[in-house]
MIDREN-547783 format. One record per residue (C-alpha): y, x, z. Coordinates in pm, whole numbers, padded with zeros to 5 digits, always signed. Layout:
<rs>
YXZ;...
</rs>
This chain:
<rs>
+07090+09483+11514;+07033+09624+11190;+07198+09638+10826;+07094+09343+10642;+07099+09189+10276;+07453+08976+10257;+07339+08616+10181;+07530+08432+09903;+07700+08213+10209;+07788+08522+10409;+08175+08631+10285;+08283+08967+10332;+08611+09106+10451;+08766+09428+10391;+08995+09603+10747;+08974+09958+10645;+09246+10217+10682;+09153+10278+10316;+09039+10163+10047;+09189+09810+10168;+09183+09522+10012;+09302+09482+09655;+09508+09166+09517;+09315+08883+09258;+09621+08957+09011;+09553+09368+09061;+09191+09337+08987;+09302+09105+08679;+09487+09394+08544;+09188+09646+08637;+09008+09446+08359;+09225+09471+08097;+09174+09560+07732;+09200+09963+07742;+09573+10060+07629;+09545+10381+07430;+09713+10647+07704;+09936+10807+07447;+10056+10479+07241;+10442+10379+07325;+10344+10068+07478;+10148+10242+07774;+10438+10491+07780;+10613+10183+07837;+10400+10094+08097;+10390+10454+08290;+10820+10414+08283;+10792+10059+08487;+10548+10260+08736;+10760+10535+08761;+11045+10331+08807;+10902+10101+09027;+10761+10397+09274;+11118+10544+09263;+11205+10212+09485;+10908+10210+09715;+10958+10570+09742;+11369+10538+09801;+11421+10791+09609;+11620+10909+09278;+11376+11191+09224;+11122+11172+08970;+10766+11070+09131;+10463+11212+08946;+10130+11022+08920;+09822+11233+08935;+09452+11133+08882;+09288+11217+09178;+09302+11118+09576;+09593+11180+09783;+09398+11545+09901;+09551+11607+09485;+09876+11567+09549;+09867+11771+09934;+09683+12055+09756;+09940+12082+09462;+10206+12095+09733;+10089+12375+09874;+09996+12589+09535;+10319+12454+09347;+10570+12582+09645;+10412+12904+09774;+10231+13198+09731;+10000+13397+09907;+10094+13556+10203;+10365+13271+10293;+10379+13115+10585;+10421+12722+10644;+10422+12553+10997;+10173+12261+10990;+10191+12002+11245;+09824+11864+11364;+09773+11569+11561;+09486+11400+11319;+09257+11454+11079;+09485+11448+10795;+09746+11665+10964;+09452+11917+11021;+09390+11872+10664;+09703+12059+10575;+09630+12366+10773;+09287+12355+10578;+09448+12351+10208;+09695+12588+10307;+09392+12864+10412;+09236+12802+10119;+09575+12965+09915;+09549+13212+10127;+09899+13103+10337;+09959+13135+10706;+09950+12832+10864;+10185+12812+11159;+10002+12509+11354;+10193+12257+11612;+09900+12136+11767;+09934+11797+11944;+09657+11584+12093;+09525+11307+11896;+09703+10994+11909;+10059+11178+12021;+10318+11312+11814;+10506+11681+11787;+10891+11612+11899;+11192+11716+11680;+11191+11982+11960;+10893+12148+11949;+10963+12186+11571;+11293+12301+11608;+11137+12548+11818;+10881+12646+11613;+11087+12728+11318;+11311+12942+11526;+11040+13136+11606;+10896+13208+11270;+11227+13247+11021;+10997+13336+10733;+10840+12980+10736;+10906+12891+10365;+10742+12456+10448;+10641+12233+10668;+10399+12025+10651;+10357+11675+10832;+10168+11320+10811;+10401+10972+10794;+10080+10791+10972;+09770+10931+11031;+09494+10691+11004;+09289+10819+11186;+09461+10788+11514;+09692+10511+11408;+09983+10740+11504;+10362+10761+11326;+10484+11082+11304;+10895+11110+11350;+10919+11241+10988;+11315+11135+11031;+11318+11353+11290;+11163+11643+11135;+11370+11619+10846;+11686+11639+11032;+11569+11975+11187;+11443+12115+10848;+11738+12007+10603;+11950+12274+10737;+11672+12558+10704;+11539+12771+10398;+11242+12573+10428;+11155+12235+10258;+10958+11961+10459;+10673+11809+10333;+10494+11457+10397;+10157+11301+10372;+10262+10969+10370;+09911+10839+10215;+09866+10567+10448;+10265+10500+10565;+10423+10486+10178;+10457+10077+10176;+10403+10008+10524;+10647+10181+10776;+10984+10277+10661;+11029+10647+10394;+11376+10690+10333;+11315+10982+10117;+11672+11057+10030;+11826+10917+10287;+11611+11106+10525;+11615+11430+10323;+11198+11485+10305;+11166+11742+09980;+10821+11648+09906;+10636+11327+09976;+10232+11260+09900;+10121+10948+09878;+09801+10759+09693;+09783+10377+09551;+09473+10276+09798;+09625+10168+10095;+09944+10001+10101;+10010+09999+09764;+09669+09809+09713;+09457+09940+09391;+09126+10109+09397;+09129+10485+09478;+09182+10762+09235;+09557+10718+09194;+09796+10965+09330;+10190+11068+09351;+10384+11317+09491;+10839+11337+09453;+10980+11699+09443;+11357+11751+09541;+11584+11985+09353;+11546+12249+09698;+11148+12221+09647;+11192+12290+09280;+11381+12577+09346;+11126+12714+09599;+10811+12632+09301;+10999+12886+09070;+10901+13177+09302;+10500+13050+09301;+10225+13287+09248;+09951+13017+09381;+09688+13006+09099;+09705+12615+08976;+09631+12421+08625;+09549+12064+08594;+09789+12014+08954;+10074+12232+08763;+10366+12028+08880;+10594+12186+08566;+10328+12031+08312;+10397+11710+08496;+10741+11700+08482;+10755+11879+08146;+10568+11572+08058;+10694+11303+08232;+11059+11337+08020;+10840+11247+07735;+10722+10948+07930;+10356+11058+07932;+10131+11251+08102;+09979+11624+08039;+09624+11490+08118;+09446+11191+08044;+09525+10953+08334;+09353+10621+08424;+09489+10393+08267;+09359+10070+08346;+09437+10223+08768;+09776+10245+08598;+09766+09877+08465;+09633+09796+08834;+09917+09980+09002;+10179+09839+08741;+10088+09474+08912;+10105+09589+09266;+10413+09773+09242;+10609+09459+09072;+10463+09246+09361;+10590+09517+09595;+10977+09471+09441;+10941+09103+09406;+10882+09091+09799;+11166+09335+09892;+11143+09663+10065;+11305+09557+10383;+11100+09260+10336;+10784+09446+10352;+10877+09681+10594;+10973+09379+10836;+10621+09207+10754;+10432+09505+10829;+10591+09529+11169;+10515+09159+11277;+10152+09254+11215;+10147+09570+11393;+10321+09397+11717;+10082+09082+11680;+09849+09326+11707;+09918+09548+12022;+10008+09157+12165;+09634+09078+12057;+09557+09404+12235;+09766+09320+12585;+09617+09012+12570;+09266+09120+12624;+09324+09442+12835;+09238+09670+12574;+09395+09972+12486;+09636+10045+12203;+09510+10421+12107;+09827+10613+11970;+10145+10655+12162;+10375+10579+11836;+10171+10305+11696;+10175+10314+11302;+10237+09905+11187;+09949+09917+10914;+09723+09944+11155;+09606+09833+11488;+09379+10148+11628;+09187+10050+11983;+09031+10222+12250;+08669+10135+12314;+08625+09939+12615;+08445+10134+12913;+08073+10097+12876;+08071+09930+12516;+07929+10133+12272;+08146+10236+12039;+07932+10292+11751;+07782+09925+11837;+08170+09746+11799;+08180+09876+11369;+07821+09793+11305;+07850+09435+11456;+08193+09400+11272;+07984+09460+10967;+07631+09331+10987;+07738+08997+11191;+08025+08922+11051;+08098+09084+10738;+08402+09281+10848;+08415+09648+10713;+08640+09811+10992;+08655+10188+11123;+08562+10415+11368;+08702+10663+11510;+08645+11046+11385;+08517+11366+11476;+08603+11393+11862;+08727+11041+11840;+08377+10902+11714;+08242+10582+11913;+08630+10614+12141;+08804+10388+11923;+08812+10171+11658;+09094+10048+11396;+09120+09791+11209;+09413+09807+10904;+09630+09539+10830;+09874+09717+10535;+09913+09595+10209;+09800+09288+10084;+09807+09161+10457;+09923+08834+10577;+10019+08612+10895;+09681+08491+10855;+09510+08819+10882;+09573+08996+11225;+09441+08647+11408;+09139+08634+11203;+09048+08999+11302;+09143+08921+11668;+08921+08683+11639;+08655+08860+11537;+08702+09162+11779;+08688+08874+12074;+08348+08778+11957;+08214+09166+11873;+08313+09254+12214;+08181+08969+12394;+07818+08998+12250;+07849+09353+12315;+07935+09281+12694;+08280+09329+12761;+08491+09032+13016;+08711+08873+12754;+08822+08489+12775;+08778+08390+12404;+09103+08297+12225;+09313+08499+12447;+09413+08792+12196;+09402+08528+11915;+09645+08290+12086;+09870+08634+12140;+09879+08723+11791;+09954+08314+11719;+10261+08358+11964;+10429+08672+11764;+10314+08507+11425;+10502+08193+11508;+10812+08387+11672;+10888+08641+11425;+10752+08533+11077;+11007+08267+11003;+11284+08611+11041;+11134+08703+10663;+11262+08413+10525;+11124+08252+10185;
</rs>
């Protein structure tokens, strides 16, 4: 089996964690006629985005939009709140959460690190705990889902331990921000990361990140050496309704589309879809005596052990070369143990079936005892149960 030209009759399908796919009337906007990024019509433009992320964000705080990947907005978290010689508790259970003990090095901060085993979650508890022990932790910083375990992190949880502290709390909700429920005010989470190319469904190179008034207050004290991811040239700029830097415009123009379809649909809406996928999914799963990885499955995503005896690396490159189907592995330690295939954003009833079906036939060739239409006929069942509860 081995990589292969795609023939003109051969259709290929996007089931990434990220980038996923993007929406015909997104990539209409992509190609539109460049705006001029400091006329009053594209500050027009950058106050419906704004706006618009305020609602998928829940939030009354101003959410910034920087050009770069979400890593952007988690590394001017950590040099716009603290300064050398800080300390910050940073729960790890993934590669993203292990991300944030990386950045925070790199500034020269203490990281503080929950360590939990990929595909678990740190309790309330344990963080309760851990801030007890260290009083002089000024953050902490968490993931909403990490996707590359297909975990969901109790950031409700954490934030009900940390709102009473000195210290703010911090989310990478990169993946989660459109998918699973972020009740950022409601909640009380001071800082939240997020990036348009996964849920919110535009190509990479977007990014945004809210501050609360207690994180704002904590920035003032910053010695962190930062420029172009100065959060105070962002804000100073966004109450002009532009941006300090020159941002991407037509992303913008992208973004603008999918964050209108976003309120047309409904948050609760969304949220609702998102989690008939993710159970038609673990049903799929059931089904066919496989394996649903993480213990707190995220909805976006439907992350599988690898059968015993399949090769792992085997189950992507089939999905790919035979049928077209750009899914993921797992990573690092995780590599050829599982695989995970999204269904966030511009996801359908329609969509977890088809990749059932797929997996059946990947899995079959590859070996493993399946009776084919099994999962697909359990994804069908949940599909046909629960879908009608959207309503029109």
């Amino acid at each position: 089996m081995t990589d292969k030209p795609c023939r003109a009759s051969e259709k290929q399908y996007l089931y990434s964690p990220g980038p996923t796919d993007v929406p015909p009337y997104v990539l209409q906007a992509l190609g539109s006629p460049i705006t001029h990024h400091r006329s009053p019509v594209f500050s027009e433009y950058l106050a419906e985005v704004w706006d618009d992320l305020k609602y998928v964000y829940q939030t009354k705080q101003d959410v910034y939009m920087i050009l770069s990947s979400a890593t952007g907005a988690m590394e001017a978290s950590v040099s716009n709140l603290l300064s050398p010689g800080d300390e910050a508790i940073v729960i790890r259970g993934g590669k993203f959460g292990e991300r944030w003990g990386d950045i925070c090095t790199a500034y020269g901060v203490k990281a503080i690190c929950i360590d939990v085993e990929w595909g678990q979650v740190a309790s309330p508890e344990q963080l309760a705990e851990t801030l007890k022990a260290n009083p002089k932790v000024k953050a902490v910083y968490s993931t909403l889902s990490e996707t590359s375990t297909g975990v969901c992190f109790d950031i409700e949880g954490y934030a009900k331990v940390v709102r009473d502290t000195s210290a703010v709390l911090v989310c990478d909700a990169t993946s989660g921000i459109g998918a699973t429920p972020l009740l950022t005010d409601e909640w009380g989470v001071d800082v939240v990361v997020s990036a348009g190319h996964k849920a919110l469904m535009i190509p990479p190179g977007l990014a945004f990140i809210s501050v609360s008034d207690k994180a704002w207050k904590l920035a003032e004290s910053s010695t962190c050496p930062k420029y172009y991811l100065n959060l105070k040239a962002y804000k100073k700029n966004y109450e002009k309704q532009t941006t300090p830097y020159t941002p991407a415009v037509n992303l913008v123009m992208g973004v603008r589309e999918s964050l209108k379809a976003f309120r047309a649909e409904g948050y609760d809406r969304v949220m609702k879809r998102h989690q008939i996928l993710g159970k038609a999914g673990r049903a799929a799963a059931a089904a066919l005596g496989l394996e649903v990885f993480p213990k707190r499955p995220f909805d976006g995503l439907t992350a599988l052990k690898v059968p015993e005896g399949i090769d792992g690396g085997a189950v992507t490159k089939k999905f790919r070369v035979d049928y077209g189907m750009t899914i993921a592995g797992g990573q690092d330690h995780l590599k050829g143990k599982i695989f995970r295939i999204s269904h966030m954003g511009y996801s359908d009833k329609m969509d977890v079936p088809f990749a059932m079906s797929v997996t059946e036939m990947v899995l079959k060739e590859l070996g493993y005892s399946l009776e084919l239409g099994k999962g697909v006929a359990a994804a069908q069942q949940v599909i046909l149960d629960e879908w009608k509860t959207l309503g029109a």
